[in-house]
C-alpha positions in Angstrom: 0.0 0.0 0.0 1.7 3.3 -0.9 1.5 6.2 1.1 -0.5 9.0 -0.2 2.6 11.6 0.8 4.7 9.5 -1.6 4.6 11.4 -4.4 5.9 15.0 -2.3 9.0 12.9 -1.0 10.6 12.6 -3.9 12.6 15.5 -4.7 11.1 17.9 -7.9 13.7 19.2 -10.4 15.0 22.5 -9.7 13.8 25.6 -11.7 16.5 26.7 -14.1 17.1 29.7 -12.4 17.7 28.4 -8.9 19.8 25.6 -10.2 21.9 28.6 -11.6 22.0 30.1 -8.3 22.8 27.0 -6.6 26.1 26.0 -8.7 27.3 29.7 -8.1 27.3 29.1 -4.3 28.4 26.3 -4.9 31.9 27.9 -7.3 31.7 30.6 -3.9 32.6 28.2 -1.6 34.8 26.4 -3.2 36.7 29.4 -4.2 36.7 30.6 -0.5 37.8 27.3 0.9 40.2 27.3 -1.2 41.9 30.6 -0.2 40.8 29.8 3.5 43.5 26.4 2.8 46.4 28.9 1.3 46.2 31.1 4.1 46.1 28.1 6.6 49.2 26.6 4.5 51.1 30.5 4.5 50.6 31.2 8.4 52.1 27.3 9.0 55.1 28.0 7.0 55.8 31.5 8.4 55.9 29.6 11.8 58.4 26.7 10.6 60.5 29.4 8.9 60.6 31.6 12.0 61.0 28.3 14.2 64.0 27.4 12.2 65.5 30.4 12.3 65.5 31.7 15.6 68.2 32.2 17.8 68.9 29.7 20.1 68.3 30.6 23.5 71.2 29.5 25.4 73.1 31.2 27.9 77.0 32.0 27.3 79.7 29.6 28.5 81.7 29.6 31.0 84.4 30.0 28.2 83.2 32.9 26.6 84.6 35.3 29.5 86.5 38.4 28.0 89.9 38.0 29.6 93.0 40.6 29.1 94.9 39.6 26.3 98.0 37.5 27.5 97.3 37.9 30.9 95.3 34.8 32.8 92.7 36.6 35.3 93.6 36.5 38.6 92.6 38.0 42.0 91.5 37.5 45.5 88.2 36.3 47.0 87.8 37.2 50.4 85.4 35.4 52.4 84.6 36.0 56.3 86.9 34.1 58.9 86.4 30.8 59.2 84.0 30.1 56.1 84.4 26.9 54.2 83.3 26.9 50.4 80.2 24.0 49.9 80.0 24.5 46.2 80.3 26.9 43.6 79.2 28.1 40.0 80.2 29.5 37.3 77.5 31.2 35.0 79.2 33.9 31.8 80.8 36.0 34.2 79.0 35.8 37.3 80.8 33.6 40.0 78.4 32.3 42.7 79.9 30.8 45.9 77.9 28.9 48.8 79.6 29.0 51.6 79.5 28.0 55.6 80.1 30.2 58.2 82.0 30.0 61.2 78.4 30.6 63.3 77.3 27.5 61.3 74.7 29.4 59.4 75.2 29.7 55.2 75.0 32.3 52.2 75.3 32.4 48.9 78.6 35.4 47.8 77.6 36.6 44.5 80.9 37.8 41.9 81.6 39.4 38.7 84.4 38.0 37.9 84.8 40.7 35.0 84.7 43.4 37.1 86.7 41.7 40.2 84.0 42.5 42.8 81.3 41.2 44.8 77.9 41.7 43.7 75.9 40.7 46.7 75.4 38.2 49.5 72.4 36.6 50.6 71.8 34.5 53.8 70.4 31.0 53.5 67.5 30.7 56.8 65.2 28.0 57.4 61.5 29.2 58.4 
C-alpha cells in the first residue's frame, strides 16, 4: 500500500534559475575554501620558517669570559673568617659561591668575575 505523501517525497527538479544560483554558491565556496587552505598553509610555513631560524636561546659559557689579552685573570676572594666553600658556580661571568660560616649558618657570595668585585650576599635561613 503506498502512502498517499509518496509522491511529495521525492525531490522535484530545480527551476533553471535556482539551479543557476545553486552551482554559483556552490563555485563561492569552493573558491573561499580554497583561499581559506592557502592562508592556513602560508601562516604554517611562516611559523616553521621563523622556528627554524630563531636564535637559540642558550646562555653564554663559561668559556666565553673576556679575559686581558695575555694575561690569565687572577685575583683574590675574600670570604669571612672561618668560612668553608660548599659548592660553587660559574655562569658567563658571574661567580656564585655557597659557603659556611664560622656561626654554622650559610650564604650564597655573588661575583663578577669581570669586574673583580662582589655583587651581593644573601643569607640561606630555614623558616
Amino acid at each position: 500500500m503506498a502512502r498517499p505523501d509518496a509522491d511529495e517525497d521525492q525531490e522535484k527538479p530545480l527551476d533553471p534559475e535556482v539551479d543557476k544560483l545553486r552551482g554559483k554558491l556552490i563555485r563561492f565556496m569552493v573558491v573561499n575554501l580554497g583561499l581559506l587552505f592557502v592562508a592556513l598553509m602560508v601562516v604554517i610555513g611562516a611559523l616553521v620558517y621563523k622556528g627554524r631560524k630563531a636564535p637559540s636561546a642558550t646562555p653564554p659559557l663559561a668559556g666565553d669570559i673576556q679575559t686581558p689579552a695575555g694575561e690569565p685573570a687572577s685575583g683574590d676572594i675574600v670570604l669571612p673568617v672561618g668560612a668553608k666553600v660548599v659548592s660553587q658556580s660559574l655562569s658567563g661571568d658571574r661567580l656564585s659561591i655557597d659557603a659556611e660560616l664560622a656561626d654554622g649558618s650559610r650564604a650564597i657570595f655573588l661575583y663578577n668575575v669581570a669586574e673583580r668585585r662582589l655583587i651581593g650576599q644573601f643569607a640561606i635561613r630555614n623558616k
